[in-house]
C-alpha positions in Angstrom: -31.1 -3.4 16.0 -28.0 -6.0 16.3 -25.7 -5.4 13.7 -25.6 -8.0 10.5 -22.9 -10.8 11.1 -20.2 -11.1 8.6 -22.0 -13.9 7.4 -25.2 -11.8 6.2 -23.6 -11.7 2.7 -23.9 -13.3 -0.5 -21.3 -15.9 -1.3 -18.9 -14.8 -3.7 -16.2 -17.2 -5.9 -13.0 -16.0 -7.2 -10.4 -17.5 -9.7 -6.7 -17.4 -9.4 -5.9 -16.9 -13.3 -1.7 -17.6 -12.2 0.3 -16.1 -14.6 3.1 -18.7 -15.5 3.6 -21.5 -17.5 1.2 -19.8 -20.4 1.5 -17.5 -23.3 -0.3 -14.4 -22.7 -2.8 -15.0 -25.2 -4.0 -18.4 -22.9 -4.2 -15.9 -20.2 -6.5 -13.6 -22.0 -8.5 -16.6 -23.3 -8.9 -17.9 -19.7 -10.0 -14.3 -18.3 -12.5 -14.4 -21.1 -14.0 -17.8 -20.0 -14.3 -17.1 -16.4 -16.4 -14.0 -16.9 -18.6 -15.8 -19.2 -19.1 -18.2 -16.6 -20.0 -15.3 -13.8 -17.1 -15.7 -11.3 -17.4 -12.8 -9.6 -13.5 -11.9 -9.1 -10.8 -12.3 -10.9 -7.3 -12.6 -9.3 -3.7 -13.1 -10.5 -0.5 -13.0 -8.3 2.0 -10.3 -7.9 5.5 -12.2 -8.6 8.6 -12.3 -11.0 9.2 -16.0 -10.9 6.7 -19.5 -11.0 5.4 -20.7 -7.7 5.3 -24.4 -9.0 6.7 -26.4 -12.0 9.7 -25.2 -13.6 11.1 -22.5 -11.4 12.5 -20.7 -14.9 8.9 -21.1 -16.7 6.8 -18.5 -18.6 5.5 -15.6 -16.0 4.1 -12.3 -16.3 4.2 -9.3 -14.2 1.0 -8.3 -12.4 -0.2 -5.0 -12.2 0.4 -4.5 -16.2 -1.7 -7.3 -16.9 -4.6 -6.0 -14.4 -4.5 -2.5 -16.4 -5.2 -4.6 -19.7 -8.0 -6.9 -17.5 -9.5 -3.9 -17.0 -10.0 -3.0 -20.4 -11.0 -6.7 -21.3 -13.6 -7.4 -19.2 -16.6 -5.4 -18.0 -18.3 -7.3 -15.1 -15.7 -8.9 -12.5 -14.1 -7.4 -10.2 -9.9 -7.8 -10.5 -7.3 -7.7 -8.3 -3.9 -9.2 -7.3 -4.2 -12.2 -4.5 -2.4 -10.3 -3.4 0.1 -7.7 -4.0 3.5 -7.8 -2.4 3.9 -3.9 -0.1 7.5 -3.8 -0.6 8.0 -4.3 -4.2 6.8 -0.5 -5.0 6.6 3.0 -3.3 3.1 3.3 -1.4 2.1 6.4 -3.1 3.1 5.4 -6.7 1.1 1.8 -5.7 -2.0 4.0 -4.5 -1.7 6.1 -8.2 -1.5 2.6 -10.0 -4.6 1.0 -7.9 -6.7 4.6 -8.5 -5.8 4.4 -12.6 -6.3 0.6 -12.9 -9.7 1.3 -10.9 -10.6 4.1 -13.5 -9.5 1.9 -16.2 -11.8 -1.1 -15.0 -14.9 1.3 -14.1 -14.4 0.8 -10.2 -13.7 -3.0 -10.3 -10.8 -2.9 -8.4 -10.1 -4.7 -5.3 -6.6 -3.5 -3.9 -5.2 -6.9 -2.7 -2.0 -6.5 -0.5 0.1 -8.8 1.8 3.6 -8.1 3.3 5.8 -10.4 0.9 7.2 -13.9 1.5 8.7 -15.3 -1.8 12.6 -14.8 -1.2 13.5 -15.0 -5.4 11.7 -12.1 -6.2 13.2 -10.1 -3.4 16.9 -11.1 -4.2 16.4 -11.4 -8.1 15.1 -7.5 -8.4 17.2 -6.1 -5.7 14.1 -5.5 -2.9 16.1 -6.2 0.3 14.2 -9.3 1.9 14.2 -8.7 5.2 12.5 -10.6 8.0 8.7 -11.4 8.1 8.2 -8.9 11.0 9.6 -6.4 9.0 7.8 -6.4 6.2 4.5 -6.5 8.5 5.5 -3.2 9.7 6.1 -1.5 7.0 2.6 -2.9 5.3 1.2 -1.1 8.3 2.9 1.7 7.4 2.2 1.4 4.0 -1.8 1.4 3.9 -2.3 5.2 5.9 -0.2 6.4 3.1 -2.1 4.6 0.2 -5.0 5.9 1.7 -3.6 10.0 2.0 -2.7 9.5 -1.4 -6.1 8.4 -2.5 -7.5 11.5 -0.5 -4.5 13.6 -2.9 -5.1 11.8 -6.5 -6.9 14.2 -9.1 -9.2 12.1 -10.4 -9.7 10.4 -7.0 -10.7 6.8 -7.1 -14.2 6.2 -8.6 -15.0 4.4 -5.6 -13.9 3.6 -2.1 -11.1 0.8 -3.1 -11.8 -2.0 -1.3 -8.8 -3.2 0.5 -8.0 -7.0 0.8 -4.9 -8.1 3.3 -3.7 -11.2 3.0 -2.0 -13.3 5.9 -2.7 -14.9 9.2 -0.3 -13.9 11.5 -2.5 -13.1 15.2 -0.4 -10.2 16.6 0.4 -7.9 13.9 -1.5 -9.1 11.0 -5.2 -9.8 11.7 -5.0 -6.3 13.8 -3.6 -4.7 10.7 -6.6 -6.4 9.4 -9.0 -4.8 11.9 -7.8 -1.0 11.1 -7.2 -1.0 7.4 -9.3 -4.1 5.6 -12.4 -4.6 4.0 -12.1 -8.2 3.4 -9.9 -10.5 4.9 -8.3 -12.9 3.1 -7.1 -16.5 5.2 -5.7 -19.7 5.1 -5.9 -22.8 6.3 -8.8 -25.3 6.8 -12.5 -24.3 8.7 -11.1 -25.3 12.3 -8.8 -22.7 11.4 -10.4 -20.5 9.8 -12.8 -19.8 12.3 -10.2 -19.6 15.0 -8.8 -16.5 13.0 -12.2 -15.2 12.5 -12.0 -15.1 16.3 -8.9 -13.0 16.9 -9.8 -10.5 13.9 -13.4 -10.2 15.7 -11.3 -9.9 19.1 -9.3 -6.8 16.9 -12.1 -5.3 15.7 -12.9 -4.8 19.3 -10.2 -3.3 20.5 -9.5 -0.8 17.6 -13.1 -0.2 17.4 -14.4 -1.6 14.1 -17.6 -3.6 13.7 -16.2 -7.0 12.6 -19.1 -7.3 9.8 -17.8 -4.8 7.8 -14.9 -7.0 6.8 -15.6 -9.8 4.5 -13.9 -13.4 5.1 -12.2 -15.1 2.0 -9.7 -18.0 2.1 -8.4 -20.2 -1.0 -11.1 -22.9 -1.8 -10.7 -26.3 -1.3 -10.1 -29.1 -4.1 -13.7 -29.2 -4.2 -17.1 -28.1 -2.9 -17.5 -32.1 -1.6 -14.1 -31.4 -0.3 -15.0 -29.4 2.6 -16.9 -26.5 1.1 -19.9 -26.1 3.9 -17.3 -26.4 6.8 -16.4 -22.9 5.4 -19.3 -21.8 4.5 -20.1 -22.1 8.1 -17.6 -20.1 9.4 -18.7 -17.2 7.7 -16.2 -17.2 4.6 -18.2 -15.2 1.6 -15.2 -15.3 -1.0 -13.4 -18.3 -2.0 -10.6 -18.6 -4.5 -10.3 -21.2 -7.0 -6.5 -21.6 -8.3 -6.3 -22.3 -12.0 -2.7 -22.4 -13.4 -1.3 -22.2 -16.8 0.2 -25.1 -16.6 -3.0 -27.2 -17.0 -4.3 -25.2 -19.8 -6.2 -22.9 -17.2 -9.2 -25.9 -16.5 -12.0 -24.5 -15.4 -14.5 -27.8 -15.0 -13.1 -27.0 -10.4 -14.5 -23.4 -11.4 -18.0 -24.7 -13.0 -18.1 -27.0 -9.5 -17.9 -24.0 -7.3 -20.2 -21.6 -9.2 -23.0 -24.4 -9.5 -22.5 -24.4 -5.2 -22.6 -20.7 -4.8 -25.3 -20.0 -6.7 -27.2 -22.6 -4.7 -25.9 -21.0 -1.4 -27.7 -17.5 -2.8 -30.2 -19.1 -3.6 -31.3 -20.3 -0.3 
C-alpha cells in the first residue's frame, strides 16, 4: 500500500493571539473568542519586546501565559509560533513543555525556531550570535528535549508534537526531517512547495517518511488572497495573525474557518 501523502490530512487553522499592544485581560477575552469560534490552535510568540507599532508598547512573556491558556481553555491546542532555543536551558524548556502539556490536558504543541529578533537577545543578556549558530545549537537542543522527556516523572501525557519553524535548505529543513512533526514555512505557494521539496528530499536521506510531518505556513490576507494555491501544496495548518493592536479582530479568523471547514468537508 503507498503511504498517505502529507496532504491526506484535514485542514487545520491557527491564530496568532500576539501579545503586545493589549492589556492582559484583551488577551484572555481574545483566547476566549477564538475557541468559541473552533480554531483549532492557538499560538502566541515567544519575545520581550513588540514586533510592530511602538517598539516600547505593552508585551507579555510567552510560556507564562501558555501555562494560564492551558487552564482557560479546554479544546485547542496551544503553543508558541514559535519558541526562541536559546532563550532557556533545553532541559528546563523540555520540564516547562511537559508541565504546560499536563496543565492543558495534552494540548501542547512544542513550537521552536533558532531565534532572530536581535532586542531580545541584547536586552536580556542572551549572546546573539550568528544565524548559523543558533541553527546548531537548535539541533543540539531537540535530542536533549527529547532525553529529558524520556527522564520527566510524570512523563508527557502524550508524545509532544514538535513544530520547527524556519526555511533555511541546508541545516534547517534537514533539522526538520529528524526532529519535526509539523513544519512550519514561509513564503508564498511557489515557495512553499519548493521547500516542501527539499524537506521531502531530507526525509529521504535521514530516513523519515515525509507524510508524517505536517506543512503549516502563516496564512495569507485572505482565503481569496491566495488560499487554494496553498492548499495545493499540501499545507494543512495555516496561521492567522491577530494583534492587540487592532483590538484582536477576528472577522480574517471567521473568513478562514468558513474555508476550512468547506475544505473538510469535501
Amino acid at each position: 500500500m503507498t503511504e498517505p501523502s502529507y496532504a491526506d490530512r484535514p485542514m487545520r487553522i491557527g491564530v496568532q493571539i500576539q501579545p503586545q499592544h493589549a492589556d492582559y485581560a484583551d488577551i484572555r477575552r481574545a483566547v476566549d473568542q477564538v475557541e468559541e469560534l473552533g480554531v483549532d490552535v492557538i499560538f502566541n510568540w515567544d519575545h520581550f519586546f513588540p514586533l510592530s507599532g511602538e517598539a516600547d508598547g505593552k508585551h507579555f512573556e510567552c510560556w507564562t501565559m501558555l501555562g494560564a491558556w492551558g487552564e482557560q481553555i479546554s479544546r485547542a491546542e496551544i503553543g508558541a509560533l514559535v519558541t526562541c532555543n536559546t532563550y532557556r536551558n533545553p532541559d528546563l524548556l523540555a520540564d516547562m513543555a511537559r508541565t504546560v502539556d499536563h496543565i492543558s490536558s495534552g494540548r501542547l504543541i512544542l513550537s521552536i525556531g533558532a531565534g532572530w529578533f536581535e532586542r531580545d537577545y541584547s536586552e536580556y543578556g542572551y549572546e546573539f550570535g550568528a544565524a548559523g549558530s543558533r541553527i546548531d545549537e537548535l539541533a543540539q537542543a531537540l535530542p536533549r528535549i527529547k532525553a529529558r522527556w524520556a527522564k520527566l516523572n510524570p512523563q508527557p501525557t502524550r508524545s509532544i508534537p514538535i513544530l520547527i519553524g524556519g526555511g533555511g535548505e541546508r541545516k534547517t529543513l534537514k533539522i526538520v526531517a529528524e526532529h519535526a512533526d509539523i513544519w512550519h514555512g514561509f513564503g508564498d505557494a511557489e515557495t512553499l512547495a519548493h521547500k516542501n521539496q527539499v524537506l521531502n528530499d531530507w526525509c529521504t536521506r535521514v530516513g523519515r517518511n515525509p507524510a508524517e510531518i505536517e506543512r503549516a505556513s502563516g496564512a495569507p490576507r485572505s482565503p481569496d488572497a491566495g488560499g487554494d494555491a496553498i492548499y495545493e501544496t499540501g499545507t494543512r495548518l495555516l496561521t492567522v495573525e491577530c494583534d492587540g493592536a487592532t483590538g484582536y479582530d477576528v472577522g480574517p479568523l471567521r473568513d478562514w474557518l468558513a474555508w476550512r471547514d468547506d475544505k473538510n468537508s469535501h
